[in-house]
N, C-alpha and C positions, 0 to 999 in steps of 0.2 A: 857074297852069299848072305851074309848076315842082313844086308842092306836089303835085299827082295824079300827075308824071312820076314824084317818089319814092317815090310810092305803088306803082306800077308794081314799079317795081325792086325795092325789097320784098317784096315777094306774089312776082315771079317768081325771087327766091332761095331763099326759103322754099317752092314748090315742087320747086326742085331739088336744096335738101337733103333736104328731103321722098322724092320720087325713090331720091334716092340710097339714104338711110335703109333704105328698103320691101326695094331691093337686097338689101343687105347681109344683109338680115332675111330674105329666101327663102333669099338662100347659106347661112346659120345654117343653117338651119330641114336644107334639101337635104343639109351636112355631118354633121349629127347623125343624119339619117336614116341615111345610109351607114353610119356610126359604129352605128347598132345594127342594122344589118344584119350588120356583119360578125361584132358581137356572134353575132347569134343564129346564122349561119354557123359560128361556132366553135365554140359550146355544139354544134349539131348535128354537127360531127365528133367533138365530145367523147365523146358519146351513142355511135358508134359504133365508138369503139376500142377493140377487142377488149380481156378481160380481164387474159390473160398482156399485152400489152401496158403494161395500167397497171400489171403486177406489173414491169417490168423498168422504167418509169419511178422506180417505189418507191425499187426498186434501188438506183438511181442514186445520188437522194439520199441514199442507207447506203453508198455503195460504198467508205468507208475504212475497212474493215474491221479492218485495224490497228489505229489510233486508237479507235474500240468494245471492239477487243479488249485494248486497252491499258486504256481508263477501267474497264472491267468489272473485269480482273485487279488494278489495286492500289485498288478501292475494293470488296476483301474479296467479290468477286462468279464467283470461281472462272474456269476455262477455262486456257488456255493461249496465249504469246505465243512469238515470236520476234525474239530482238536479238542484236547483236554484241560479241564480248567488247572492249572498250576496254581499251587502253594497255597492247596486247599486245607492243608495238614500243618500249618505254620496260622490259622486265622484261629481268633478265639473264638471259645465252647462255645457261644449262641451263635455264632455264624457255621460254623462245623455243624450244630446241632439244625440248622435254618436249613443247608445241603440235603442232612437227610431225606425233608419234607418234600425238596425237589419233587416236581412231576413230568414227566416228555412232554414235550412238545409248550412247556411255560414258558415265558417270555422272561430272558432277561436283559440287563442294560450295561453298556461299554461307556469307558469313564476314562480320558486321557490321565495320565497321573506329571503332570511336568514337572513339579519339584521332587521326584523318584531319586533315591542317591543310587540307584543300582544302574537304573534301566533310563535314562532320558527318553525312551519312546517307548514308553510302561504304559498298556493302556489293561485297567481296573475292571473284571465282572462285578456285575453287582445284581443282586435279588429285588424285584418288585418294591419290595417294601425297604429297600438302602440297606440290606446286609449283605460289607463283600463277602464274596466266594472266593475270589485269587484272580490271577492273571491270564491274560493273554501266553501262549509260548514265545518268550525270548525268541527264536528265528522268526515268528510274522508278526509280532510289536512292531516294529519302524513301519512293515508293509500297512499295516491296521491302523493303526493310528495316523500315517498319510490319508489313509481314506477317510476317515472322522475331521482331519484338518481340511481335506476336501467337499465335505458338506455331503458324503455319500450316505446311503441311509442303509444303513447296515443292520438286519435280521438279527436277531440273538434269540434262541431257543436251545433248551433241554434237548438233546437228543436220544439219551442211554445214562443210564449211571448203574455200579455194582452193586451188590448187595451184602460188600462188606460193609464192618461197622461203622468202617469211614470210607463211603461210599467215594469214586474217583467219577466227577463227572464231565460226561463227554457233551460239547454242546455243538451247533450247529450256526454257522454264518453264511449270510445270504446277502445279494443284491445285483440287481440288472445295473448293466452299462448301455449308453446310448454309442459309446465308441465299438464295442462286437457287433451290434447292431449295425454299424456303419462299416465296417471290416468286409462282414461278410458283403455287403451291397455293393460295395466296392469290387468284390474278389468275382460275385456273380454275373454284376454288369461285364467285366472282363470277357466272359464266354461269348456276346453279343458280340467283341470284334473278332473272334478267332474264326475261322475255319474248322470245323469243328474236325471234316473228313482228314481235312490234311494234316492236323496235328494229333491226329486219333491215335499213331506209334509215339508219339514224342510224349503224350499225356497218360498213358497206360502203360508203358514200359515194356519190356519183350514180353514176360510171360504172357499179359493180356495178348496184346498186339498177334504175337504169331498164331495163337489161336483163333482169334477172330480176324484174321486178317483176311483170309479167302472169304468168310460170313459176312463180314459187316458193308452196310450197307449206308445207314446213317444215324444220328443221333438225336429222341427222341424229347428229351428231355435231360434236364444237367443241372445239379444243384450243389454246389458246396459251403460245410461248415465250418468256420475256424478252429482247430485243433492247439495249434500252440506255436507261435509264433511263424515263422511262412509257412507251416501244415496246414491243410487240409482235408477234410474228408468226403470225397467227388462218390457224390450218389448220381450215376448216369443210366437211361436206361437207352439201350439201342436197337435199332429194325434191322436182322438178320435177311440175306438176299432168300432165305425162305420165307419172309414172312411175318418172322417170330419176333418177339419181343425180350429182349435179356435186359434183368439189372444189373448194373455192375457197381462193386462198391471198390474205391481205393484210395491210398495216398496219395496226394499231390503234391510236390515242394518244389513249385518253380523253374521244374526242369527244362521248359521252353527258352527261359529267360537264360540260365546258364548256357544254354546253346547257341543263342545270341552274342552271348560274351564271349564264348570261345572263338566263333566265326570273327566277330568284331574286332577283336588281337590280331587274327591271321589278316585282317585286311588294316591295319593297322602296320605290323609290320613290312608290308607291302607297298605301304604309303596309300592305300586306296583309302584316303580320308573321309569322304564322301559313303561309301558305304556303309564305311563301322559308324559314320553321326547316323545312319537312317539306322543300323540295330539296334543302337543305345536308346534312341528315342521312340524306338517301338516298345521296347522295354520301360520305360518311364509310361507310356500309354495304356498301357498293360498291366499297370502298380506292379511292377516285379522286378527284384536285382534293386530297388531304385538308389541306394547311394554307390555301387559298384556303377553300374550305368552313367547318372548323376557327375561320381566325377571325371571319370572317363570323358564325359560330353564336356565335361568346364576345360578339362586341360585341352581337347580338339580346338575347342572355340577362339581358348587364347592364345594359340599356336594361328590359328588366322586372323587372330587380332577383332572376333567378333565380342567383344567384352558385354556388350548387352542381353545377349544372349546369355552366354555363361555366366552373369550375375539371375537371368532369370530361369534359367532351370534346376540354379541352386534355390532360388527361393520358394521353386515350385514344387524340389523335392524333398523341402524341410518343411515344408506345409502337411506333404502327404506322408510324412514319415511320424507328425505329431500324431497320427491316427494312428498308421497303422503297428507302428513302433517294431521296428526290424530287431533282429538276436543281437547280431554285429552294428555297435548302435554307432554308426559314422556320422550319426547329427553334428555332432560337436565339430568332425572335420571337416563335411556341408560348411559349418555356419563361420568357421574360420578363416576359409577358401572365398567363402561370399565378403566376409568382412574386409578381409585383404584385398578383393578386387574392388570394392566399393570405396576403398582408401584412395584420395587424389593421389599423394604421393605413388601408390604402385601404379595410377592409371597412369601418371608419368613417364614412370620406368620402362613399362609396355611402350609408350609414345618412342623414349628413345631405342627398344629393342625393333621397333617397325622400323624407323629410319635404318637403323644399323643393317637389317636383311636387305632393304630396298639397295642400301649401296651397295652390301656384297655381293647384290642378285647382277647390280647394275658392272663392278667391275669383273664380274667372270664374265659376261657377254663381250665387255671389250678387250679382254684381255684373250679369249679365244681367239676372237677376230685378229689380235693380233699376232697370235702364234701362226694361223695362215697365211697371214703379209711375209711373215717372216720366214716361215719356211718355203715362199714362194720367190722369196729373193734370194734365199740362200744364206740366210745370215741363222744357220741352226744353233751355235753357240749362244745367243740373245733367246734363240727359240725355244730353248731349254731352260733358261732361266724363267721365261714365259710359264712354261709348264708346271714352273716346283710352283712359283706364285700364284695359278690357277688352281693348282691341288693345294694351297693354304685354304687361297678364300672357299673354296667349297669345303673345308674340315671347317674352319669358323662356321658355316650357313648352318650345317649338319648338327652342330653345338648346340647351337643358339633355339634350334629348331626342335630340340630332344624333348 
């Protein structure tokens, strides 16, 4: 009796954890739905927010305009900034009193200071007539003063000052580069090889794309300006299948090219070798991705032992990296990669890892062959030993080959 009562009790726990269990597993179930409801709720406002919209979201995220214009101007990329003269309030009275006289738009002159005990990359304002005013700001001295060691010819003018007693003034630096010049010509020439129809979702991103995507027809014109390092800003205008004419303005950052790279992995891990070199190398054609790409293609090359190759796509994308000068600045492992391979010794080393494959290639073919001699005569115990040593030398090829 007692033995069936705990039988009972058993079985009716285990239904009620049961119960419970099933609960908890609808609410799941009920919670994730919601959760991709609101999903697809979101995507579908997404879909509908107007263009200029997503052009002032863009915005946003560039809105320190400053700071762009700062990184731009001391890494040799031309434009102009606006800073304040420092340690205007530390210069003696006739120079203090010289500030006052300041006018907008005066000219004045930048003066390295080398033997500085503060600042080794001190670069000195100075008034027409040789009274300093102060310095440069301590964060763009090194950038300023590279450009004056660079022979850049750099504007200096008044731009604002206060009309306290000790007036704080703001000046104004200026100069063209021939490298943005060349940036953009580089980035425009680009549109010349693309397709313009076919990568018109992958260049505009969904919000454009699904709204014009039943309208568009083709693309009219296309211009972009360098923004700040792979950004740019794609003024396109397009022929609607009405007819019509739309501008459209947006960011660009290279998103064709990461798509390339992504494809180029999956056919890499695949072993489809041959494919991922033709992404890489559309990439490199395209100025996009180019040290991601770049070295992607060097390790391809010397996995096939093409070593001329892979020393010249390094040197082609450390050429074009001096222009365009990438965020993630991989010159340095570019020029590493190049210098290593251009080493006799490593070109060596390669000599003896070619050998090394060629034989390993060469005993797995005779050693299958002779797993079927063997397992044709019946000697399986040898055939098995056959086997472990055919599953060595193909983990070595597999090594070697990483």
């Amino acid at each position: 009796m007692n033995v069936l009562v705990i039988i009972i009790v058993v079985v009716t726990v285990f239904v009620v954890i049961r119960a419970y269990a099933l609960r908890n597993d609808e609410q799941r179930k009920q919670v994730r739905s919601e959760i991709a409801d609101r999903i697809e709720e979101r995507d579908n406002l997404n879909v509908e927010v107007q263009p200029k919209e997503e052009i002032s979201t863009c915005n946003s995220l560039f809105n320190r305009s400053s700071s762009l214009e700062e990184y731009n101007f001391i890494n040799e990329l031309g434009g102009s900034i606006e800073v304040e003269i420092k340690g205007l309030s530390y210069r003696m009275l006739q120079e203090r009193q010289r500030a006052k006289l300041l006018r907008s738009g005066e000219n004045l002159m930048l003066k390295r200071e080398y033997n500085n005990p503060v600042d080794k990359h001190a670069v000195a304002i100075y008034s027409n007539d040789n009274y300093q005013l102060g310095y440069i700001p301590a964060n763009l001295a090194e950038g300023v003063s590279n450009l004056l060691e660079k022979k850049y010819d750099l504007e200096c003018m008044v731009s604002s000052k206060t009309n306290h007693e000790l007036p704080y003034v703001h000046i104004q630096l200026s100069y063209t580069s021939d490298k943005r010049i060349k940036i953009n010509e580089i980035f425009n020439e680009k549109w010349k090889k693309l397709d313009l129809k076919e990568t018109f979702r992958r260049r505009l991103g969904n919000a454009w794309s699904k709204q014009l995507n039943d309208s568009y027809l083709d693309t009219i014109s296309i211009y972009g300006e360098y923004v700040n390092v792979e950004l740019f800003l794609v003024k396109e205008v397009v022929r609607t299948k009405a007819n019509e004419e739309k501008e459209l303005q947006y960011y660009y950052n290279n998103n064709i090219s990461y798509e390339n790279i992504e494809m180029a992995k999956e056919y890499e891990n695949c072993r489809m070798y041959d494919e991922a070199i033709q992404l890489y190398k559309t990439n490199i054609s395209l100025k996009e991705s180019l040290s991601k790409s770049a070295l992607r293609l060097s390790v391809l090359y010397n996995k096939r032992h093409q070593y001329d190759e892979s020393i010249n796509v390094l040197q082609e994308t450390i050429s074009l990296l001096d222009i365009i000068r990438e965020q993630y600045d991989n010159t340095e492992k570019l020029k590493d990669r190049l210098d290593r391979l251009k080493n006799k010794e490593h070109i060596k080393v390669n000599e003896h890892v070619k050998y090394k494959v060629e034989r390993l290639k060469e005993n797995i073919k005779r050693t299958e062959r002779a797993i079927v001699s063997l397992e044709e005569k019946g000697k399986d115990s040898l055939a098995e030993k056959a086997r472990l040593r055919l599953q060595q030398y193909k983990s070595e090829l597999i090594e070697i080959e990483k």
